[in-house]
C-alpha positions in Angstrom: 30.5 145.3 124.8 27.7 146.4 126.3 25.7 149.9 125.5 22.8 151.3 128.0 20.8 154.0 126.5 19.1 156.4 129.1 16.1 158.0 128.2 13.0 159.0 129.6 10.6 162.3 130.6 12.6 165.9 131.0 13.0 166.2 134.1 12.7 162.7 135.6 16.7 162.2 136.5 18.3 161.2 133.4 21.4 162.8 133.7 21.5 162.0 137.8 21.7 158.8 136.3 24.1 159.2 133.8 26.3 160.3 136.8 25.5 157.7 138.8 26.5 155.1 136.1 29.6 156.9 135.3 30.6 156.1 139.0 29.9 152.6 138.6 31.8 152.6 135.5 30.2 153.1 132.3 31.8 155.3 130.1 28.7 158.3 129.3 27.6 160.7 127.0 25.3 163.3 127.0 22.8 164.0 124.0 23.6 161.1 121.7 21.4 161.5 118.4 20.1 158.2 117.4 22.1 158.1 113.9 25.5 158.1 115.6 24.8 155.4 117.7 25.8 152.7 115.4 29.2 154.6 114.8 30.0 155.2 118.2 29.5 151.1 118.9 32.1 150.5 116.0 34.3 153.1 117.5 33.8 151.3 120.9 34.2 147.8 119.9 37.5 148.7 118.3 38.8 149.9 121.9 40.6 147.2 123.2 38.4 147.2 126.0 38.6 151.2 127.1 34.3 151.5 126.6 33.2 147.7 127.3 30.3 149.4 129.4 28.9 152.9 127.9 25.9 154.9 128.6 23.9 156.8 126.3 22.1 159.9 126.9 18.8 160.1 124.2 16.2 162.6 124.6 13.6 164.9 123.2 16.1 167.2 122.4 17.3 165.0 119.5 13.8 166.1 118.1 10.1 164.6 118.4 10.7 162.5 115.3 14.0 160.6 117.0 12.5 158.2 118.7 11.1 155.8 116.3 14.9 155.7 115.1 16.3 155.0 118.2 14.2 151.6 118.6 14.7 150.7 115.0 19.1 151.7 116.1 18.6 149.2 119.3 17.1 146.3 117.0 20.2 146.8 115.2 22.5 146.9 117.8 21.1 143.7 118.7 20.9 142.0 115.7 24.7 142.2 115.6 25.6 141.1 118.9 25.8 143.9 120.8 24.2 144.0 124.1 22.1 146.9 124.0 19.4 147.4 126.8 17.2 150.5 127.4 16.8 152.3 130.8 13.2 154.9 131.0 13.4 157.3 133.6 9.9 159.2 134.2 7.8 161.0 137.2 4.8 162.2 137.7 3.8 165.5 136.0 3.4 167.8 139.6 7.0 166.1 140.4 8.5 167.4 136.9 6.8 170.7 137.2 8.9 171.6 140.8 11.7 170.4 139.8 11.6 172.5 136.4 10.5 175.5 138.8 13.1 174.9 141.2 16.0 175.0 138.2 14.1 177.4 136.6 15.1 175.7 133.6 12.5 175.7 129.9 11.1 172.6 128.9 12.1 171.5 125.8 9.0 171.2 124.5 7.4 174.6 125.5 6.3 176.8 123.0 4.5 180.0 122.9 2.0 180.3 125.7 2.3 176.5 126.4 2.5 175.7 130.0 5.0 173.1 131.5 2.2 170.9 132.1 1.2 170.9 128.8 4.4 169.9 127.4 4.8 166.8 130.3 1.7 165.5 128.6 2.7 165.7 125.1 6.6 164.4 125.8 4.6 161.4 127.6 2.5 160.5 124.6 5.6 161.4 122.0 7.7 158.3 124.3 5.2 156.6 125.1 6.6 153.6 122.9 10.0 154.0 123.9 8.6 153.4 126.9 6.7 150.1 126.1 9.7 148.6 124.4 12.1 149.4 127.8 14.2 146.7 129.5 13.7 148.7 132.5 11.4 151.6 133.9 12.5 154.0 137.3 9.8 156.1 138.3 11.4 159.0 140.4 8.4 160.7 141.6 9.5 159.6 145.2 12.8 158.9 145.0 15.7 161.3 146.1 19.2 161.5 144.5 21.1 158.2 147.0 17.7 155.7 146.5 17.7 156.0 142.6 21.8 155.6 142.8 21.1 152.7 145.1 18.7 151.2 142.6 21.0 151.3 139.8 23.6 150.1 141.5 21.2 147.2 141.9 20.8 146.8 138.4 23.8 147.2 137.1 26.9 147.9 139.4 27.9 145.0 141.4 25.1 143.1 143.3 26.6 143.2 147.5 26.7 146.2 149.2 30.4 146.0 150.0 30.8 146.2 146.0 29.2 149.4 146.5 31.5 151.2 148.7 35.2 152.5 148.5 37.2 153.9 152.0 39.7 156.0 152.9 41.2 155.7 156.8 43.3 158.7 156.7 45.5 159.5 159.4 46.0 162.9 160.9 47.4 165.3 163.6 45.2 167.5 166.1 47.3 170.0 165.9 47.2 170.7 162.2 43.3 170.4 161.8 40.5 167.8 161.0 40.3 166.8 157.7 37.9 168.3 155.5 36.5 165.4 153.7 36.0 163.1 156.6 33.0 161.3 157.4 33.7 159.8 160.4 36.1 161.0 162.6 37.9 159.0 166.0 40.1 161.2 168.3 42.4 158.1 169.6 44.6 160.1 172.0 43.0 158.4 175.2 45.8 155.9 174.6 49.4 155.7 175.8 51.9 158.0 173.5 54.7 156.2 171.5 56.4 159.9 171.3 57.1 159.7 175.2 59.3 156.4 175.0 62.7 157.3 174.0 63.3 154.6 171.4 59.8 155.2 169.6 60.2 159.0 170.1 61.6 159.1 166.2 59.6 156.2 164.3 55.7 156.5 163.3 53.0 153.8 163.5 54.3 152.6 160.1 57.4 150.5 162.0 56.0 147.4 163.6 58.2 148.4 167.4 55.2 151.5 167.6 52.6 149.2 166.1 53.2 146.9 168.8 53.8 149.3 171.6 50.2 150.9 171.0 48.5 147.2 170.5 50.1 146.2 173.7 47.3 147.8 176.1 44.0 146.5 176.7 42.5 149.5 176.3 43.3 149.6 172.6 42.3 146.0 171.6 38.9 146.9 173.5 38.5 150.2 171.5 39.5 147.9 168.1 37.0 145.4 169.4 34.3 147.8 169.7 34.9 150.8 166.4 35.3 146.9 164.5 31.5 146.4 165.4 30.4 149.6 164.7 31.6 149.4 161.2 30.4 146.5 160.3 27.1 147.9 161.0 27.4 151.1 159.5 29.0 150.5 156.3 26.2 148.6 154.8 23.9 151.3 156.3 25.6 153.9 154.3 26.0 152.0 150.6 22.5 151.4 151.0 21.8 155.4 150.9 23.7 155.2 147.3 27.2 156.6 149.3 30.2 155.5 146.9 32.9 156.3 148.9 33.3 157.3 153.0 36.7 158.7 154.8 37.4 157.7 157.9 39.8 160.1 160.1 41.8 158.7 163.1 43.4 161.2 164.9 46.3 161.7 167.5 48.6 164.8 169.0 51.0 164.7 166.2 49.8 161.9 163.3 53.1 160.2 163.7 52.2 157.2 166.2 48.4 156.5 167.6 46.6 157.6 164.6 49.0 156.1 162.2 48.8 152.3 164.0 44.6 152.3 164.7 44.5 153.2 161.0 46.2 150.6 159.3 44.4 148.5 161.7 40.8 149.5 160.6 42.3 149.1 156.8 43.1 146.3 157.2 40.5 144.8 158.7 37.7 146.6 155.8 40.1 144.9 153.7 39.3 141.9 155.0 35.6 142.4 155.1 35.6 142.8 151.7 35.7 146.5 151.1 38.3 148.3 149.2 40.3 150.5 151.9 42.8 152.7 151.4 45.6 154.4 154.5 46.5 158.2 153.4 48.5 158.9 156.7 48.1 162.7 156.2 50.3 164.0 158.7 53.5 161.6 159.0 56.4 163.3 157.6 54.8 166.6 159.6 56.5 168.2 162.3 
């Protein structure tokens, strides 16, 4: 089992990361105190495996005292076994004080008359050996929402940039809309329609005679040749911006035939690069 405890300045990205992680697949919660630590790792160890990976949200608001248990918690943790490593998120004060003024949110540690500066400087000093003792320190001064994603995927989601990304090549019709959620989207009706040859007329691109059929011209192996290329070149463009998953839309007239074929095609060939793809063929049983 292994636990991550997230801590770090208000305001420096704690629970961007706790998000983040969650997507990579750590099981997260928010606000742990340090005395129920210990208790939740018993709980977790006990799971047959359902929290192997959890993160742990610790903060100020557990209390200015809480810190000094929460190192002397992790000792323990280790002492038995457990893998437990510490992740310290902080920024620079002028970056914490926009982003507080932007959410218009209250520092935790403001008081009466204090300004947000004021508390930024006392938080640092009140962590500052949580800080020391940290397996690892992200500084998100300069560092928007996909780069700190992309830099925990780097530390502790899988190591290639494939690993990193999930797609869905989904299928559709013209004539009932674009789909919402796609990314990327290919119109493919330059090429010569199944639904004109009497035998095809009635069967989609999932039966190998239409497959075939729209495969058979040059002018689709040359459009496969070339979309191949620029996906290959893309994809690793985009997990490197921190994007987990990208849709793909393919579309034809109807979504029965064209579509259907080129995007089981792409599928499969992601597949085969080493991405996880998924078909949705949206429109198929329309019509």
């Amino acid at each position: 089992m292994e636990i991550l405890v997230i801590s770090g300045l208000s305001g420096a990205g704690k629970s961007c990361a706790a998000s983040c992680l969650e997507d990579i697949g750590y099981y997260t919660v928010d606000n742990m105190p340090a005395a129920i630590i210990p208790k939740f790792a018993e709980f977790s160890a006990e799971s047959d495996g359902r929290y192997d990976r959890v993160a742990l949200v610790n903060d100020i608001r557990g209390g200015v005292d809480s810190f000094h248990e929460l190192l002397e918690v992790i000792d323990r943790l280790r002492e038995g076994g457990t893998v437990c490593r510490l992740l310290y998120l902080e920024a620079d004060t002028q970056s914490i004080i926009k982003r507080y003024k932007e959410t218009r949110r209250r520092h935790p540690l403001m008081e009466s008359g204090a300004t947000i500066e004021d508390a930024v400087k006392r938080e640092t000093e009140l962590l500052r050996p949580l800080r020391e003792h940290a397996d690892f320190v992200i500084d998100t001064t300069l560092m928007p929402a996909a780069k700190l994603r992309n830099e925990l995927y780097g530390l502790f989601g899988d190591k290639s940039a494939r690993g990193k990304l999930s797609v869905n090549v989904v299928s559709f019709g013209f004539k009932y809309g674009i789909p919402l959620e796609a990314d990327l989207v290919f119109d493919v009706r330059f090429l010569p329609n199944p639904f004109y040859v009497p035998e095809l007329k009635h069967k989609t691109g999932m039966d190998s005679e239409v497959y075939d059929y729209v495969f058979s011209f040059p002018q689709t192996k040359t459009f496969i040749d070339k979309l191949e290329g620029m996906l290959s070149f893309l994809l690793p463009l985009y997990a490197e911006e921190g994007k987990s998953t990208l849709v793909i839309a393919v579309g034809c007239t109807g979504g029965h035939h064209r579509s259907v074929s080129v995007a089981r095609c792409i599928a499969s060939y992601l597949t085969a690069l080493g991405y996880p793809a998924f078909e949705n063929h949206r429109d198929i049983t329309r019509g």
